[in-house]
C-alpha positions in Angstrom: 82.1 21.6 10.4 82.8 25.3 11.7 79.3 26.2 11.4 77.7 22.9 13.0 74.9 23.6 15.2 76.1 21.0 17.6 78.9 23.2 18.6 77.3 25.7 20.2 74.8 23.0 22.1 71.8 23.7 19.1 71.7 20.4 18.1 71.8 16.7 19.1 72.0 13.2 17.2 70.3 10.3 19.0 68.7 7.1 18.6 65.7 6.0 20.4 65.5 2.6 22.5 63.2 -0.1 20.9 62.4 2.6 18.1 64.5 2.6 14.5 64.9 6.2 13.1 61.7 6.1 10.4 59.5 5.0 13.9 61.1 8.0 15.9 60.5 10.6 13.0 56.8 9.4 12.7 56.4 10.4 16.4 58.5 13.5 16.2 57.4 15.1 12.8 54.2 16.4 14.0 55.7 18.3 16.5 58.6 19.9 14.9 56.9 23.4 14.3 55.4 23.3 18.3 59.0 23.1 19.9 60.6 25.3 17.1 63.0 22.1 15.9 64.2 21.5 12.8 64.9 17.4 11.7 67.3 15.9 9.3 65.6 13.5 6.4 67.2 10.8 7.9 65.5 7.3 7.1 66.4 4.0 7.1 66.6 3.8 3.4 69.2 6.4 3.1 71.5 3.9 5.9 71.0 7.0 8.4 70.2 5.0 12.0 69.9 8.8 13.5 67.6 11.4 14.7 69.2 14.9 14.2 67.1 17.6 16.1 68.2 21.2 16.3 66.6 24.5 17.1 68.7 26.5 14.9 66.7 28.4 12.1 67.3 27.0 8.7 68.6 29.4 6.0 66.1 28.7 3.6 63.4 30.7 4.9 61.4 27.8 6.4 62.7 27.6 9.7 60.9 24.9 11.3 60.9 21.8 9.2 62.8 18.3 7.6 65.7 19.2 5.7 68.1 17.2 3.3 71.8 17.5 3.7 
């Protein structure tokens, strides 16, 4: 997409070693708001395997948080 954040290096898609996604998120939730990061509701049950980070503010007026697609 034009407007992707991973073009201009704001975000990243990833998976963690000996983790699966709903594991990673658990650990990374909490700290979303700290680092500025916003998250993707990926999980398992939606057949996303991915953790998609980015520190790109949100248009929705809560810049910091999970966001669906």
């Amino acid at each position: 997409a034009k407007s992707s954040a991973h073009i201009t290096g704001l975000a990243i898609d990833f998976d963690v070693v000996g983790l699966n996604q709903d594991e990673a998120m658990k650990l990374i939730k909490p700290k979303l708001a700290e680092y500025q990061m916003a998250a993707e509701n990926n999980t398992i049950a939606n057949g996303r395997t991915w953790v998609h980070l980015q520190n790109r503010q949100m248009k929705s007026g809560q810049p910091w948080r999970i966001f669906d697609l």
